[in-house]
C-alpha atoms as a printed R data frame, in Angstrom:
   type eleno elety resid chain resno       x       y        z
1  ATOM     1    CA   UNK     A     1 -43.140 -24.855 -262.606
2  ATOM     2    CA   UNK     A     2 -44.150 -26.953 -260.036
3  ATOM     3    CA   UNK     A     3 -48.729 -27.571 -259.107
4  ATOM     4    CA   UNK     A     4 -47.118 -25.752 -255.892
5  ATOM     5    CA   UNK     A     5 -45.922 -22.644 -257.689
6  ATOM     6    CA   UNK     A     6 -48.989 -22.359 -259.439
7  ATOM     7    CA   UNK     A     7 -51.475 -22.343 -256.784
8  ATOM     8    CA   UNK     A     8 -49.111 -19.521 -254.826
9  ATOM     9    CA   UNK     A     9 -49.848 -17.614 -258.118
10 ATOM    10    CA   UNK     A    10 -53.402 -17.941 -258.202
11 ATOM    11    CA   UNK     A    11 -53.787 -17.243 -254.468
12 ATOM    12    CA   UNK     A    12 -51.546 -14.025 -254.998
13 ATOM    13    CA   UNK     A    13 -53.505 -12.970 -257.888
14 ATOM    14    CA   UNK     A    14 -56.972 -14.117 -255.733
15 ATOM    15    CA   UNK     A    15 -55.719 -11.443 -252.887
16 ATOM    16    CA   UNK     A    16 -54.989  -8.696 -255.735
17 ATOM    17    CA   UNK     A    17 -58.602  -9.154 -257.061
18 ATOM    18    CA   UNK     A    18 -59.866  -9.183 -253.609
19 ATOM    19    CA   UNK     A    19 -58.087  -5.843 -253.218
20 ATOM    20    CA   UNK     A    20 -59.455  -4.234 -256.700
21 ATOM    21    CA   UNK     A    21 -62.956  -5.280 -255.830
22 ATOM    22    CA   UNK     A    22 -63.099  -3.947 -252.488
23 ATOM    23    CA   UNK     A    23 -61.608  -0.459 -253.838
24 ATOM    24    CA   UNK     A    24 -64.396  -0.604 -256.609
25 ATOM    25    CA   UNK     A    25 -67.503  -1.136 -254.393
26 ATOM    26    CA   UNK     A    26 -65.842   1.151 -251.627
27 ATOM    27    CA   UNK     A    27 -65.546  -1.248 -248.653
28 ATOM    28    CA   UNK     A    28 -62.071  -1.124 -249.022
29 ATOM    29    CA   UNK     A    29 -61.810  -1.193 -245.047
30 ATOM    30    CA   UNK     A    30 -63.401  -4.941 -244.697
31 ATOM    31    CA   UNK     A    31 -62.763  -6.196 -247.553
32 ATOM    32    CA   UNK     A    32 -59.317  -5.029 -247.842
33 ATOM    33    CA   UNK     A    33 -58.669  -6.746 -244.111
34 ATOM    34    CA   UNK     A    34 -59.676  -9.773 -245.223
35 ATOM    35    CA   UNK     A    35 -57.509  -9.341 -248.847
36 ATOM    36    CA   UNK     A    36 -54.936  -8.744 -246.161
37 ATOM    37    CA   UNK     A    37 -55.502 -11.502 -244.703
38 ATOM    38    CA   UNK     A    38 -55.342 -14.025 -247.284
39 ATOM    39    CA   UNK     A    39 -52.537 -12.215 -248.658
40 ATOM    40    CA   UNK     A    40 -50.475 -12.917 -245.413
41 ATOM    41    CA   UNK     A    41 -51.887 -16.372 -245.543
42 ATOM    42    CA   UNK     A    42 -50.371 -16.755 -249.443
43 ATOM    43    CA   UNK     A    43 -46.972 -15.445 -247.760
44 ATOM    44    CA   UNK     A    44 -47.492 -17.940 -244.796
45 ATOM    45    CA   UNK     A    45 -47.587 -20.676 -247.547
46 ATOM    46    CA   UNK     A    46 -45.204 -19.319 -249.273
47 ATOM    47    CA   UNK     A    47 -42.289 -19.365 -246.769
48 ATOM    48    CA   UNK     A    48 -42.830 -22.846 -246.421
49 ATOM    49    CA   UNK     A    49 -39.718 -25.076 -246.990
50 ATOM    50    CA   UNK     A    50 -40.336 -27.190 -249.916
51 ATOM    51    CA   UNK     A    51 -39.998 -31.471 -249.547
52 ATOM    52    CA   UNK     A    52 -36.694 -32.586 -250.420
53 ATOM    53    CA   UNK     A    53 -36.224 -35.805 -252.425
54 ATOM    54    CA   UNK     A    54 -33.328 -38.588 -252.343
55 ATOM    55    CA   UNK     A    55 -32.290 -39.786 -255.556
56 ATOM    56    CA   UNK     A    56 -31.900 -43.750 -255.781
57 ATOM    57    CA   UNK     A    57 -28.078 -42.847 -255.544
58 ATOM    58    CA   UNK     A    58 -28.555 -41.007 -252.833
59 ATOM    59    CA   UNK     A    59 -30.687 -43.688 -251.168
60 ATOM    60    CA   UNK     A    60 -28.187 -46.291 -251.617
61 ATOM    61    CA   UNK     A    61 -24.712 -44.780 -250.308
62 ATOM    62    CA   UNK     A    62 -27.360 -43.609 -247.570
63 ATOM    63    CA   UNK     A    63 -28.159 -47.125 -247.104
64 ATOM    64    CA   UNK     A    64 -24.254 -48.309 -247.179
65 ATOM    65    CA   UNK     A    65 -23.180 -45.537 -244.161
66 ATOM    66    CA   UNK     A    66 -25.630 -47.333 -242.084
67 ATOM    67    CA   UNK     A    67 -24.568 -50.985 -243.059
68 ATOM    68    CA   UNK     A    68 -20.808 -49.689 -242.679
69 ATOM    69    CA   UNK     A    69 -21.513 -48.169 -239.067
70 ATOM    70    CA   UNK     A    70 -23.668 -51.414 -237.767
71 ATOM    71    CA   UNK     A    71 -20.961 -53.702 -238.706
72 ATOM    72    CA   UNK     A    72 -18.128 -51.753 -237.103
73 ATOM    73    CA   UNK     A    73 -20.648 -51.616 -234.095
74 ATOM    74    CA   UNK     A    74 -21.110 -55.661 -234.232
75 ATOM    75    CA   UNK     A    75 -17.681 -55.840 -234.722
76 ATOM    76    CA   UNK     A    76 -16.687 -53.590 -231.912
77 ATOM    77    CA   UNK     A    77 -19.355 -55.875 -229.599
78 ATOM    78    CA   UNK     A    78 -17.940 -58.869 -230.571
79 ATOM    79    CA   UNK     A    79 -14.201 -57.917 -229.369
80 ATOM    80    CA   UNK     A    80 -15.755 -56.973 -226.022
């Protein structure tokens, strides 16, 4: 479990609690806009694609494409 999956979680539970307490004290129309609201934010963050990473190996034949493709372009400007 990733530091990004737990801060989701505690901003999920964060909006529940929000929720509760408004119910409790009975303001559950302002309160519970704003629980709304940072529960759509939480989804909002959610829904956001997550980094990808290159191995090394990755990297490297990454690296080898490119050094294949400028020499066949050198090679193709040299026959010109």
């Amino acid at each position: 479990m990733g530091i990004s999956d737990i801060v989701e979680q505690i901003d999920r539970e964060i909006a529940q609690l929000h929720q509760v307490r408004a119910l409790l004290v009975g303001k559950a129309s302002s309160t519970t806009r704003k629980a709304a609201a940072v529960a759509s934010e939480v989804k909002l963050v959610k829904k956001r694609k997550k980094k990808r990473n290159l191995t090394p190996e990755g990297r490297k034949r990454i690296a080898e494409a490119v050094k294949r493709r400028w020499a066949e372009q050198k090679k193709a400007a040299a026959q010109k």
